[in-house]
Z-matrix of the N, CA and C atoms (Angstrom, degrees):
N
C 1 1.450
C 2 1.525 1 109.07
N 3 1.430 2 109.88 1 152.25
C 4 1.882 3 104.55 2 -167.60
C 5 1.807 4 90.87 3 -93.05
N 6 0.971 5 111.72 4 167.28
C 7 1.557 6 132.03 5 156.85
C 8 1.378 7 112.54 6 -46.73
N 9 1.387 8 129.95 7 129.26
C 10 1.345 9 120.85 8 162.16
C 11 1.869 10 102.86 9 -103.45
N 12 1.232 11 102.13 10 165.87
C 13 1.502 12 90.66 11 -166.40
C 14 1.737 13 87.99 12 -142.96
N 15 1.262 14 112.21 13 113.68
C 16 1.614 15 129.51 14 177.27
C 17 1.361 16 116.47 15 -96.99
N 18 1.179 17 104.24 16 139.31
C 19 1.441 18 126.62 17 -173.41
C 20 1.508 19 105.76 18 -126.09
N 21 1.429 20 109.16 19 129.21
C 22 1.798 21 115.23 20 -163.47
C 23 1.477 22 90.78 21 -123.06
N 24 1.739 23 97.41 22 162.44
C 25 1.437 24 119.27 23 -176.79
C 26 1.380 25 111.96 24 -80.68
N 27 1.111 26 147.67 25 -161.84
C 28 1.582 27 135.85 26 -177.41
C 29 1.245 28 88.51 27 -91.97
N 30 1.351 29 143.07 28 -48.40
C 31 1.629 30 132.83 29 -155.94
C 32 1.464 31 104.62 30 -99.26
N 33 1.435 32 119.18 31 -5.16
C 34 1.337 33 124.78 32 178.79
C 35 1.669 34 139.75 33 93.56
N 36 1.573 35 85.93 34 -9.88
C 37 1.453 36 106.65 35 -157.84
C 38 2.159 37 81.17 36 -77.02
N 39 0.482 38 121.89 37 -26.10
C 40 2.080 39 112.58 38 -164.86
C 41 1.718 40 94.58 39 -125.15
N 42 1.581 41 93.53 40 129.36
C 43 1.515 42 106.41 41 -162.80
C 44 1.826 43 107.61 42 -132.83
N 45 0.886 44 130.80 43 122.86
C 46 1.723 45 122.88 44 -156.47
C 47 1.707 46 84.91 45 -127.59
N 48 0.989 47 106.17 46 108.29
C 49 2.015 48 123.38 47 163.44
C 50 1.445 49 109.39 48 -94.30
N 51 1.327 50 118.87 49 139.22
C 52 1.467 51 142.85 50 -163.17
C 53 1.435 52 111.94 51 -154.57
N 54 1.376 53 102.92 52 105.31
C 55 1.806 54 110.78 53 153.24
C 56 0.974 55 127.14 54 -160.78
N 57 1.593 56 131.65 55 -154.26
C 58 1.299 57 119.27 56 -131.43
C 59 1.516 58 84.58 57 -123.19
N 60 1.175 59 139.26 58 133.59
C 61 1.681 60 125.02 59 151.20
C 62 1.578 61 118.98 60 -46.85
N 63 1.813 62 129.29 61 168.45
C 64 0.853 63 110.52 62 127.71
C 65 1.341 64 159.19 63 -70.38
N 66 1.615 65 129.27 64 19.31
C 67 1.190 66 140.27 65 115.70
C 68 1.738 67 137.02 66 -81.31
N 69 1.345 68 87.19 67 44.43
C 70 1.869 69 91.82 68 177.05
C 71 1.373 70 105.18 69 64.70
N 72 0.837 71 143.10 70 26.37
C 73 1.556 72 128.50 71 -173.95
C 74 1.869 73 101.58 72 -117.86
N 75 1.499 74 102.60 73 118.22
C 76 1.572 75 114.22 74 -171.44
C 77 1.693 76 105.94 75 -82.15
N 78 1.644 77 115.45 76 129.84
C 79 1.434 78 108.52 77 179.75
C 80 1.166 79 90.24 78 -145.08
N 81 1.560 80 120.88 79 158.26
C 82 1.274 81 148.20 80 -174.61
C 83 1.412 82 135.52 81 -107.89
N 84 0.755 83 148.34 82 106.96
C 85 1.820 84 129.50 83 162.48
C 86 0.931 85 142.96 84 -100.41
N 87 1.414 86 148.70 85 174.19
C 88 1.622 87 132.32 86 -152.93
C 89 1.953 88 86.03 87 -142.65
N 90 1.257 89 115.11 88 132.58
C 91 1.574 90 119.39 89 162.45
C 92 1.848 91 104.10 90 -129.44
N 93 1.193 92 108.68 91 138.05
C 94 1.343 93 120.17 92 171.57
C 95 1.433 94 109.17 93 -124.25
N 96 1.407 95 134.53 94 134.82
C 97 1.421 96 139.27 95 -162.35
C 98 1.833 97 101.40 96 19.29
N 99 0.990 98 119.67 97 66.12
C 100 1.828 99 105.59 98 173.48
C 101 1.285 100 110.00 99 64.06
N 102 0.847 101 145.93 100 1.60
C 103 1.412 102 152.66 101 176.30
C 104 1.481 103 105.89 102 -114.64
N 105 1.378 104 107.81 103 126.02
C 106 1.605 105 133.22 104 -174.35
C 107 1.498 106 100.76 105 -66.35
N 108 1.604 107 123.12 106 123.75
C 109 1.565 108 106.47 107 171.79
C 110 1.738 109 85.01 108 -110.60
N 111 1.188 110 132.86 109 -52.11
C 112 1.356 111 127.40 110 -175.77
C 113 1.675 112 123.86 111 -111.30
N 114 1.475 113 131.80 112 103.00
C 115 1.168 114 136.21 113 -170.17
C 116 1.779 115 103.52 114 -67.75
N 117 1.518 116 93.31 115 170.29
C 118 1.763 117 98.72 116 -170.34
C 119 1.663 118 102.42 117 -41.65
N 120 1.230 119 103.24 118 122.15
C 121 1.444 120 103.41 119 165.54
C 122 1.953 121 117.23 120 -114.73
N 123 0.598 122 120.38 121 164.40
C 124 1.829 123 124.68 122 176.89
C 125 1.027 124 89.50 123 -72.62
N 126 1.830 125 103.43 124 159.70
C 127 1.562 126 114.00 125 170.98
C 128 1.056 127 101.90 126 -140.23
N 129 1.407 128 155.44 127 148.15
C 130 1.363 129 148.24 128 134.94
C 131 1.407 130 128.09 129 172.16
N 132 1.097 131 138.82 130 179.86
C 133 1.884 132 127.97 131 172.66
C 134 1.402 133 103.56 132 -111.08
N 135 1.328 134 101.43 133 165.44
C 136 1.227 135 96.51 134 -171.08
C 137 1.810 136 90.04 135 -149.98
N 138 1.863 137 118.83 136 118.85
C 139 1.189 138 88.51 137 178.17
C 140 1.315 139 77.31 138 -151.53
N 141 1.545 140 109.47 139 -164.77
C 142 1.231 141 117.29 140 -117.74
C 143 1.765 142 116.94 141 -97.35
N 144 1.955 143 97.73 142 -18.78
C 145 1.596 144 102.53 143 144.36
C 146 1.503 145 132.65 144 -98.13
N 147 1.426 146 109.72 145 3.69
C 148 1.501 147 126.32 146 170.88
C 149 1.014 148 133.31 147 -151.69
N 150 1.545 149 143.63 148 134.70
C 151 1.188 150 163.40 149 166.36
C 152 1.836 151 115.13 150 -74.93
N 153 1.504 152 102.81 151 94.02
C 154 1.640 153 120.93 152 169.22
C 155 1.247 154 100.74 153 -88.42
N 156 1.236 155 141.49 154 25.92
C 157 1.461 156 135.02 155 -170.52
C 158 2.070 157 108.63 156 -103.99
N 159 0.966 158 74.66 157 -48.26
C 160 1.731 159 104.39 158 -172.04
C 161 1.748 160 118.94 159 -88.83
N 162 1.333 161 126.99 160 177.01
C 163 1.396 162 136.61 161 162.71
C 164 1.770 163 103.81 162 12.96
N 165 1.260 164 112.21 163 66.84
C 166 1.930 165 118.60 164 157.96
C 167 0.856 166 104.48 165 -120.92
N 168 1.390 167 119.94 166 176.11
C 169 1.155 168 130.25 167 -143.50
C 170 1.415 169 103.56 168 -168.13
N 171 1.478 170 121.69 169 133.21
C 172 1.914 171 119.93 170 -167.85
C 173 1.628 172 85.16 171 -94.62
N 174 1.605 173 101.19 172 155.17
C 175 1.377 174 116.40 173 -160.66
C 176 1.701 175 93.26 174 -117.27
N 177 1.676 176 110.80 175 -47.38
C 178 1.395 177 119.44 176 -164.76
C 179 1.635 178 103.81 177 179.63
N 180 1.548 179 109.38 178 124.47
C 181 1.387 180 101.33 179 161.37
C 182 1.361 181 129.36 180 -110.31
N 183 1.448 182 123.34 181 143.86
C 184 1.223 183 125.41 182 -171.51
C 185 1.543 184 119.60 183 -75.12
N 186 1.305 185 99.93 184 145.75
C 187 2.149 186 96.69 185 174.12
C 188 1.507 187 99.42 186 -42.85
N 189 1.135 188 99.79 187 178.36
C 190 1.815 189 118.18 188 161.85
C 191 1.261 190 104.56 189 -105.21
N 192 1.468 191 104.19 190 156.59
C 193 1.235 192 118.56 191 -169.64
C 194 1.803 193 107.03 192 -154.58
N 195 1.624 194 99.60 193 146.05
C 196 1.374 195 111.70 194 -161.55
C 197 1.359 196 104.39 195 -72.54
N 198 1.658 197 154.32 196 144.35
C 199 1.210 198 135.54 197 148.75
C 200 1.612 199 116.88 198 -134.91
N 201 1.536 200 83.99 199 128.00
C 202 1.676 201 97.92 200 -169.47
C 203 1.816 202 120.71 201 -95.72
N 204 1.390 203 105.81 202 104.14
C 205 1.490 204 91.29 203 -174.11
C 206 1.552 205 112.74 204 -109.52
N 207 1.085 206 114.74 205 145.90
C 208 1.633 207 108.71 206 170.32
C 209 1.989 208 117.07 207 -124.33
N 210 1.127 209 91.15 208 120.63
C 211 1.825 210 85.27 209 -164.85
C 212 1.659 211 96.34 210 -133.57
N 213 1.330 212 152.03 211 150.69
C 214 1.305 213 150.98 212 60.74
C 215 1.213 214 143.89 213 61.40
N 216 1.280 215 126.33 214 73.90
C 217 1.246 216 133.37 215 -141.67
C 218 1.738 217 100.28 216 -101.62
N 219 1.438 218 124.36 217 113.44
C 220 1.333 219 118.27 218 -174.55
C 221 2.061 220 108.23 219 -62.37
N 222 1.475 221 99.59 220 -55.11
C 223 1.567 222 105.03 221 176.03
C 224 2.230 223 106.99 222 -106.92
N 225 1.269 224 77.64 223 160.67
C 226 1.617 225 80.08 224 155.82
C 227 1.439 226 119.57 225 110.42
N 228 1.525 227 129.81 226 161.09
C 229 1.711 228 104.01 227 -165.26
C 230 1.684 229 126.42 228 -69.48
N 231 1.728 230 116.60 229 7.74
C 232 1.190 231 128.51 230 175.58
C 233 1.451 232 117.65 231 -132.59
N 234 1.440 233 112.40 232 112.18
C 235 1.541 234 105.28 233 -179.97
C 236 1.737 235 96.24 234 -72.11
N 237 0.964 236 137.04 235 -65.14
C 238 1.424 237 133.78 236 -152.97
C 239 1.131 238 93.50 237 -121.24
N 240 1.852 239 95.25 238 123.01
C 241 1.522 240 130.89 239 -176.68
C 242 1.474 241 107.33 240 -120.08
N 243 1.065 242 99.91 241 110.44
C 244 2.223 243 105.86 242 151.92
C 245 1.609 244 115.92 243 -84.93
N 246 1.174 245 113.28 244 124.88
C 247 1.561 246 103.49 245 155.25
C 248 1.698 247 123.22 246 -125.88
């Protein structure tokens, strides 16, 4: 079985898993509090001189890293948002 490699929300509650099949084929999943919102799904492009769908292969994954944005909301119940 390949490695799945999870990526968490800052508080933890939303969790996104990513890996590779054993035929190269990249799929994803979505968990919210332990509870499944999206089962293995496919991932990839597919166009029209190449196929990202199929036979890849992980090269290297990077640490995680925190990112803080703060932007401006024209409508909506918060003008100024950090995330």
């Amino acid at each position: 079985m390949h490695r799945t490699y999870t990526l968490k929300s800052p508080i933890t509650k939303i969790s996104v898993g990513f890996k590779l099949t054993y035929s190269g084929e990249p799929v994803y999943s979505i968990v919210h509090s332990d509870s499944v919102v999206l089962k293995e799904s496919k991932l990839g492009v597919l166009r029209s001189d190449r196929d990202f769908t199929i036979n890849l292969s992980l090269d290297s994954v990077s640490s995680q890293e925190s990112v803080i944005d703060k932007y401006t909301l024209l409508h909506g119940k918060w003008l100024n948002c950090m995330t």
